[in-house]
C-alpha positions in Angstrom: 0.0 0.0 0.0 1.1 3.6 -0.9 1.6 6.2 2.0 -1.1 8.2 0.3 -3.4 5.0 0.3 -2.3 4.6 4.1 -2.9 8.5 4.8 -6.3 8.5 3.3 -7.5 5.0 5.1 -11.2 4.9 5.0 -13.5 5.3 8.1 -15.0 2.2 8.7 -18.1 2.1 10.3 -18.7 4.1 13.7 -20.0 1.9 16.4 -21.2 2.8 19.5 -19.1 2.7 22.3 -18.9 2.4 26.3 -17.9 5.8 27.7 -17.6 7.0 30.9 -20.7 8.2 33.1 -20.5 12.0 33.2 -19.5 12.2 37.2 -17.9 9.0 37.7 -14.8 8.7 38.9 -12.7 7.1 36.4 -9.2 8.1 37.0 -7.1 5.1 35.8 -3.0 5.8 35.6 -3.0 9.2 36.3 -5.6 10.4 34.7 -8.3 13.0 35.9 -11.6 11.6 36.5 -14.1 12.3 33.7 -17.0 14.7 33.9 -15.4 17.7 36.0 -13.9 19.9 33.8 -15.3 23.4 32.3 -13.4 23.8 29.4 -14.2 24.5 26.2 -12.9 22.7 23.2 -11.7 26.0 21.8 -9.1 26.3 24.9 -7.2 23.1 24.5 -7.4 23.3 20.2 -4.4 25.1 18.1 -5.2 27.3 15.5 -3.9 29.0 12.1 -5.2 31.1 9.5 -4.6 30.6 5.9 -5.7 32.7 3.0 -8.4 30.4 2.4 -9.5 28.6 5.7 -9.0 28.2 9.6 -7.3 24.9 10.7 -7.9 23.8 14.1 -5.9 20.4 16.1 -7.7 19.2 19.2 -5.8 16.1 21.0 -7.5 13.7 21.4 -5.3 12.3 24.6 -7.5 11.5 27.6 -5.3 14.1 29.4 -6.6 16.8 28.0 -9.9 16.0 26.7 -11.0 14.9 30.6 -10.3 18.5 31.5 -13.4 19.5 28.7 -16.6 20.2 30.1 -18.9 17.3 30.5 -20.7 17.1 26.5 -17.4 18.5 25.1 -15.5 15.8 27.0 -18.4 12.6 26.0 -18.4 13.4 22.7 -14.7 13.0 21.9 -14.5 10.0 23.9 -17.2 8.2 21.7 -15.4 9.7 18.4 -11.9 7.8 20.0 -13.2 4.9 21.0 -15.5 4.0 17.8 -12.3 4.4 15.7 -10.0 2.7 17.7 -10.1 -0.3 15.5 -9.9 1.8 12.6 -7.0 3.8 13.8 -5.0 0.6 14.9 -5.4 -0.7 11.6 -4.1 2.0 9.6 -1.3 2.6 12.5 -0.3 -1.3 11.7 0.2 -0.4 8.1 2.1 2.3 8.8 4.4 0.5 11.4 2.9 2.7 14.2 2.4 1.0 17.4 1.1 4.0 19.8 -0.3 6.8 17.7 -1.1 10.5 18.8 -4.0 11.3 17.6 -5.3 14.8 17.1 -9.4 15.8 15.9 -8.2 18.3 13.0 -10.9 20.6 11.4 -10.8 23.0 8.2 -13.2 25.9 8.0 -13.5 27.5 4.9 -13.2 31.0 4.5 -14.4 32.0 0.9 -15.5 29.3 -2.5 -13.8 26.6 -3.6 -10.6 26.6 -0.7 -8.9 23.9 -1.1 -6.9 22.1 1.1 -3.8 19.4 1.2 -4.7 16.8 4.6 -1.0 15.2 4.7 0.4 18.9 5.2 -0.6 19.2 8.5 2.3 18.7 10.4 3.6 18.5 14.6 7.3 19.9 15.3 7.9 18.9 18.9 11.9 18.8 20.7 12.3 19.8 17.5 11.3 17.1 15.7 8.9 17.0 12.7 6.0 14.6 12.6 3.6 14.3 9.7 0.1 12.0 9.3 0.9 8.4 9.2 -3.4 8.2 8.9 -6.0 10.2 8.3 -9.5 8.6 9.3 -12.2 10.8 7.5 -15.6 12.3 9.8 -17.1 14.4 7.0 -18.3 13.2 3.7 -17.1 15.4 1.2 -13.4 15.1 3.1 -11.7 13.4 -0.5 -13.0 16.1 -2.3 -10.5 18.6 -0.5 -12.3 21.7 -1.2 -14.5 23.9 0.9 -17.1 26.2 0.1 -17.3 29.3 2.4 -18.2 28.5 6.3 -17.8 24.6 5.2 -16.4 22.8 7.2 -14.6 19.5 7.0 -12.7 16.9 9.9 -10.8 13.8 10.1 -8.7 12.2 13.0 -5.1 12.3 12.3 -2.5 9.7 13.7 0.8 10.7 14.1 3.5 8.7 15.0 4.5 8.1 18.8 6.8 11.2 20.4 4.9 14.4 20.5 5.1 15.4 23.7 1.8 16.9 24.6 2.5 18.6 27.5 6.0 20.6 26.2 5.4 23.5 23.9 4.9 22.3 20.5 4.1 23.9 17.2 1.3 23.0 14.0 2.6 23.8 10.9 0.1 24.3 7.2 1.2 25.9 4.2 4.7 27.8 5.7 2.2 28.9 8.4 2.8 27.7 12.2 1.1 28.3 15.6 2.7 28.2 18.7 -0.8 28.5 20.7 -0.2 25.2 22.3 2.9 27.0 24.9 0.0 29.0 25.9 -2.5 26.7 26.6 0.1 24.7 29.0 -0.8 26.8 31.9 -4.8 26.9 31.7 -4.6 22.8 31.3 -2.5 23.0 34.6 -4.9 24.9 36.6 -7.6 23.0 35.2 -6.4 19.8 36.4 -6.0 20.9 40.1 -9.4 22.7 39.9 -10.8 18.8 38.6 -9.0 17.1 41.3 -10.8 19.3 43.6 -13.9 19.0 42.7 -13.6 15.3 42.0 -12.4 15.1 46.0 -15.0 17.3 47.6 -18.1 15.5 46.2 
């Protein structure tokens, strides 16, 4: 199989999946418990601008996304878990054994923007990652094009290394965003603030 073949892997079908209860205490290997955080999926996402559309990359890590408020936090828990055979298969074929995986959307910002998936690239301790998969969630995602306020998303795997909780920065199209170095110290407070409500209930 080509890399492109391997990049553009086809969603297989989304099954439902076990999450946790919203309020349970689920905190396995360090993990906050689920269902006590208050943030936003726009705090913990890194953005750029192009010409032509906004990119946002949300980690899907269960570090971060337990820090999301309640629905925020559920509904990218099922999204993980009913491709986790999906992703493990195109990780296999791409000789990945413990993907990151990142929830990347494009928003279109006038007709006809088009957009490349594979450029969509990690540099972390300054090392570069690019997709080894791509898992499609919108329809028209092969098409690569967006009509104004479209928007398109897939779940990207990259290969094992980005260090999630060090600066790092997403590069498109010679554009890069360093948002994630500032989004370091709201996941920190978050965290504690979970851990105490989780204890006092």
């Amino acid at each position: 199989m080509t890399r492109r073949a391997a990049l553009m892997a086809v969603l297989a079908s989304v099954a439902g999946a076990r999450n946790p209860a919203v309020g349970q205490d689920t905190t396995v290997a360090g993990l906050p418990p689920a269902g006590y955080g208050t943030l936003r999926q726009e705090d913990v996402a890194v953005r750029l601008r192009t010409g032509t559309f906004l990119l946002r990359v949300l980690p899907l890590d269960e570090r971060v996304t337990r820090l999301l408020a309640p629905d925020s936090y559920t509904s990218l828990h099922k999204l993980r878990e009913s491709l986790a055979g999906s992703v493990a298969e195109a990780a296999a074929t791409a000789g990945v054994h413990q993907p990151v995986l990142m929830f990347v959307t494009f928003f279109g910002l006038q007709d006809q923007a088009r957009f490349v998936p594979e450029d969509v690239t990690i540099t972390s301790r300054n090392r570069l990652f690019r997709p080894v998969a791509i898992l499609p969630i919108t329809p028209r995602w092969s098409e690569q094009q967006l009509s104004q306020r479209e928007t398109a998303s897939a779940v990207y795997a990259y290969e094992d290394g980005i260090a999630l909780f060090d600066p790092f920065a997403v590069s498109y199209g010679g554009v890069t965003s360093t948002d994630w170095e500032r989004t370091l110290p709201t996941l920190d407070r978050e965290r504690a603030a979970v851990l105490a409500r989780a204890g006092g209930r």
